[in-house]
N, C-alpha and C positions, 0 to 999 in steps of 0.2 A: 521542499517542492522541486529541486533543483531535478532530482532523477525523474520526475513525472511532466514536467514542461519539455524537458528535453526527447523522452517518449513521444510527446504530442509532435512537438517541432519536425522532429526524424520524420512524423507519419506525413507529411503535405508535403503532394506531388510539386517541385520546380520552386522549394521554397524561396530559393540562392534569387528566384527572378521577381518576386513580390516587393511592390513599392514597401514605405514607410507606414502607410495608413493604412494596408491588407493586412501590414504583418500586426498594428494595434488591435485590428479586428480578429483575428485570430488568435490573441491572446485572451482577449476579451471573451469570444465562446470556449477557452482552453478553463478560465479562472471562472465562467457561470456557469457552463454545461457542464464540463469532468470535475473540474474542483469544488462546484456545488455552491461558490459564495455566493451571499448576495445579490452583492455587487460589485466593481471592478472597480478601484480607483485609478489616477495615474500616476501613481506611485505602486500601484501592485504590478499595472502592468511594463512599466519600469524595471520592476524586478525579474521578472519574467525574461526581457528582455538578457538583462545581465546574467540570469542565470544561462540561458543559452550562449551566451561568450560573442553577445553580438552588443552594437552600441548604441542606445537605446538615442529614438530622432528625439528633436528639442520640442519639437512640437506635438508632444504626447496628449495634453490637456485639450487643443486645440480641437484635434482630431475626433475627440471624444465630444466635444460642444459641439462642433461643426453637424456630426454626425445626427444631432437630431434632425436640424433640418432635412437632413439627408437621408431621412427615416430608415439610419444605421441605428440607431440606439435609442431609451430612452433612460429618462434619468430616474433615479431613487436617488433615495433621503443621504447615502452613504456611498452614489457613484453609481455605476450607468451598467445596463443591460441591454443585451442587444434586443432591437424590435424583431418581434415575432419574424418575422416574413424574409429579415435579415438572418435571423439565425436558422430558420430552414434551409434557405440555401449554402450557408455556410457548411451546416451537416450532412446536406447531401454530398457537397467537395471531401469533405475530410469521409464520409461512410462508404464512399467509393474505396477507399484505400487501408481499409478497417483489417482485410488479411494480412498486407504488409506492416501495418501498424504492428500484430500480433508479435511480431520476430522480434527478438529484442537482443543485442548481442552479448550487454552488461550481463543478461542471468546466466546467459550463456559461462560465461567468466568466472562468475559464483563454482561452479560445478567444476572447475578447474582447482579449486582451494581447497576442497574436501575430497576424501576415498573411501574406499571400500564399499558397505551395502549404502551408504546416506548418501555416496555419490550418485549409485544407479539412479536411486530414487528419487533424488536430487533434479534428475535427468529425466526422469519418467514424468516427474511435475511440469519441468520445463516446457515436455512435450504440450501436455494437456494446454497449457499457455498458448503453445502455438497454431493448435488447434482450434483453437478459441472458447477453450472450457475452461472459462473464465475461474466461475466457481467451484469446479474440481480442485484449479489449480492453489485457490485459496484453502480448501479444507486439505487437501493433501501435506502442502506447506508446514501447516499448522499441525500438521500429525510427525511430521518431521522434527521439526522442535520441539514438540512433547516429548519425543522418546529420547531425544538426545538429549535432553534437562534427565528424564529419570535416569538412563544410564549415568549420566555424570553423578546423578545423586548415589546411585547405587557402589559406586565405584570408588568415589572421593569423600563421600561424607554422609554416609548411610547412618552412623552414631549420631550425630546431630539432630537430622531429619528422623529417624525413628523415639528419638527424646521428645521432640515438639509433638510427632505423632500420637505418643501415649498421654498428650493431655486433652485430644480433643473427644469433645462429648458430643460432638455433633452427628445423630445418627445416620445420616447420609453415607457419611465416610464405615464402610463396614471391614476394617482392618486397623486392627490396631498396633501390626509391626511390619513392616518391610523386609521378608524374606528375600526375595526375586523380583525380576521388573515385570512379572504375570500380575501380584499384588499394587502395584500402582495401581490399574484398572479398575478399584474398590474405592477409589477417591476421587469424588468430583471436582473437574478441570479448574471451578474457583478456587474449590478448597487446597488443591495443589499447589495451584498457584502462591497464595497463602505461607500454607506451611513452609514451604520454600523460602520466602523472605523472612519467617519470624524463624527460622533456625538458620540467619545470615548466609545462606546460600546463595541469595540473588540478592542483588540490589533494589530501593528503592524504582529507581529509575528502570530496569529493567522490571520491577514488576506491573510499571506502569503501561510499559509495552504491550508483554504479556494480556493484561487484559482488556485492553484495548483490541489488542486483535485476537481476544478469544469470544468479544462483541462483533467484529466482522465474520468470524467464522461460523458465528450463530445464524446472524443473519442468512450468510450463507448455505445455509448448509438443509434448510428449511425452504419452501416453496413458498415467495413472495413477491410483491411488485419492486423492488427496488433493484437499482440499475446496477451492474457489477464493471465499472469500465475497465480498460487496459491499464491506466494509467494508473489507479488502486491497487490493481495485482503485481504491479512490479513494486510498488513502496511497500505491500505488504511482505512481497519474498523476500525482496532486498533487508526490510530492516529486521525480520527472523536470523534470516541468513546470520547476515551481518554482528548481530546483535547476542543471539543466541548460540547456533550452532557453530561458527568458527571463534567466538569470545569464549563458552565455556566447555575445553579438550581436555 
């Protein structure tokens, strides 16, 4: 959560001058609104706190009890949500500054560690971020590290991945050897995924990723009500980035 609180933090106007109790409350619509929990304990928002490299006040719990009165907050079974009427005004503060939010310097960074054509594109994602196509920036991302897994396959362990290839009967998948990275194309994104880990090319853990954020790119990538915020698309590029394209060269 650490690169997505701090996103958040970056994006509020004059943050350096906000008491103790603005900055709980703002974590608090950071961890219900963008992060989607529940509800907020004061231990989550403690962490928050520290991720941000700030020092988290003592009287975290307080602030949070006090607030009901104070028709800041109300409480659930597992810790507290802001009242309606609270958290409107809170988002009209932080949706005033939603363009500068966009700019992110970290991805910027990413696109410094790679070259060639995956940099441009790299760059050309960036953009859509900045622009604030959100969910561009998610399925572009995501086409990124698709091809850079197939090139690595193609390149480093095409014998392996074409052995697991010839035992699958699933007729979705309409190829049954990898010639060129034209032929990936003929294997659906699961099943890629898949084969990829049962012929020890990726790891567990990375395949976990994988499809995880080929559930976000669904989402995405299809016309629906669900919310895509800023703070999702940089954990999504980041941990591709990160994860995939600079891990396996």
């Amino acid at each position: 959560m650490n690169i997505q609180v701090n996103t958040f933090y970056d994006s509020v106007e004059n943050v350096a001058n906000l008491g103790s109790r603005e900055l709980v409350a703002l974590f608090v619509y950071f961890l219900t609104e963008e992060s989607s929990e529940d509800a907020a304990t004061a231990k989550m928002v403690e962490d928050c706190f520290r991720d941000c490299s700030l020092t988290p006040p003592a009287r975290i719990a307080q602030y949070l009890s006090e607030g009901i009165g104070r028709k800041e907050y109300v409480k659930r079974d597992k810790g507290y949500r802001l009242h309606r009427h609270y958290a409107e005004k809170l988002a009209a503060q932080i949706g005033v500054l939603e363009i500068r939010r966009q700019s992110h310097p970290e991805l910027r960074k990413l696109g410094a560690r790679i070259s060639g054509s995956e940099k441009a594109f790299l760059i050309e994602t960036i953009d859509c971020f900045e622009a604030g196509a959100n969910r561009a920036t998610i399925i572009m991302c995501w086409i990124l590290a698709v091809d850079h897994l197939c090139e690595y396959v193609l390149v480093k362990h095409l014998a392996a991945f074409n052995a697991e290839l010839a035992k699958v009967t699933d007729k979705r998948v309409r190829v049954s050897q990898i010639k060129s990275k034209d032929d990936f194309s003929d294997i659906p994104e699961n099943k890629l995924i898949e084969l990829m880990r049962s012929s020890g090319i990726i790891s567990n853990d990375v395949r976990k990723i994988l499809e995880e954020k080929l559930g976000t790119r669904n989402s995405c990538a299809h016309p629906s009500g669900i919310a895509v915020k800023p703070s999702k698309v940089v954990e999504f590029v980041d941990d591709l980035i990160e994860n995939i394209v600079l891990k396996y060269n």
